[in-house]
N, C-alpha and C positions, 0 to 999 in steps of 0.2 A: 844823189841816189841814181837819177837818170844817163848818169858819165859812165857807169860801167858799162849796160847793155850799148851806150854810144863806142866805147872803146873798144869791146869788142866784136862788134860789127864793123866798126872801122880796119882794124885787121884783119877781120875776112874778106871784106873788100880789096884792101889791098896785096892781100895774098891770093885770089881769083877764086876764091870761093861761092864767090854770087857773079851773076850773069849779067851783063848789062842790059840795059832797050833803046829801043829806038838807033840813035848813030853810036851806039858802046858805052853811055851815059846811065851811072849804075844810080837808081835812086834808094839812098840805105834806109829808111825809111818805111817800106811799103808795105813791109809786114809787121810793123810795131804799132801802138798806141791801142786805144780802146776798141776799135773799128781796123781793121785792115783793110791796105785801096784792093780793090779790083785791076785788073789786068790793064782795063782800059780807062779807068784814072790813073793807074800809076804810069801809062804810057803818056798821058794829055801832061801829068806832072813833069816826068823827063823831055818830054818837046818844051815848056815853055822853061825850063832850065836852060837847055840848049839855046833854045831861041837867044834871051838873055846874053849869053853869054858866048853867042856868034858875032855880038854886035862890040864886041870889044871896047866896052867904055863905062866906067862910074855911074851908074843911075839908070844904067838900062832895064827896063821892066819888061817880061812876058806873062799874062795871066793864060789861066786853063778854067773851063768849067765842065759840069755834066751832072747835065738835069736831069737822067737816068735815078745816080744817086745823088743829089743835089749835094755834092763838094763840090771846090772851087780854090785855087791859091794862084798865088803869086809871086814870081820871081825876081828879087833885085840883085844886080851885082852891084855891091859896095865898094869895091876895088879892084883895082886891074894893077898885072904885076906881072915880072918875067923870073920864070924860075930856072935855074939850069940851061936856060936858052930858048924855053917853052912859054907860051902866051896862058896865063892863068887871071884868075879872077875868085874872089871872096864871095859866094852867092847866099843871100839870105832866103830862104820859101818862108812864106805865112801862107794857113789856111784863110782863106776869106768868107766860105763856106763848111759848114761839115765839121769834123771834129779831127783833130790833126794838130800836132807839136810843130809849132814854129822853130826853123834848124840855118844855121849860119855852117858851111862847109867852101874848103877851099878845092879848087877843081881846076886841071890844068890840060892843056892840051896835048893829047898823044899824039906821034910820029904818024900815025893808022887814023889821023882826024878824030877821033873819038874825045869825050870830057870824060876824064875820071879824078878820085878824089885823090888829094896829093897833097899830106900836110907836111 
């Protein structure tokens, strides 16, 4: 049941319907679930994706919090991989705080530096 609102958000991501943040790192995410982030959770979400997933390696972790609204999550890349000639990686987020759907997404590197979703 949760695969469609994911697939089709996935295609408006990928066809530039949604805006990115931070370095162009689109988090699809941030106005879904029970609760929707604020501006500046979902900015702390996209910095520690990124973070993550600058570091180029299997296991790499970035956490976010904000005791504002007391959310919290965490990002792991699960895998790292080269697509079409581009440095990509498998990132899983879990909320650790707060209420929020745990989401496994693949994300690759743009020409422009940017991470966007690239399945």
């Amino acid at each position: 049941m949760r695969k469609l609102p994911l697939l089709c958000l996935a295609a408006a991501v990928l066809a530039g319907a949604s805006p990115g943040l931070g370095s162009g790192l689109v988090n699809p995410f941030s106005r879904y679930g029970a609760k929707p982030l604020n501006d500046t959770d979902s900015k702390l979400l996209t910095g520690a994706v990124t973070r993550a997933l600058e570091e180029r390696k299997a296991g790499a972790t970035a956490s976010w919090s904000d005791d504002a609204t007391g959310r919290a999550g965490q990002a792991t890349v699960l895998q790292v991989y080269q697509k079409n000639g581009a440095d990509c990686g498998k990132v899983r987020h879990a909320y650790t705080r707060g209420e929020g759907q745990a989401y496994t997404l693949p994300f690759c590197l743009q020409k422009d530096g940017s991470w966007k979703i690239q399945f």
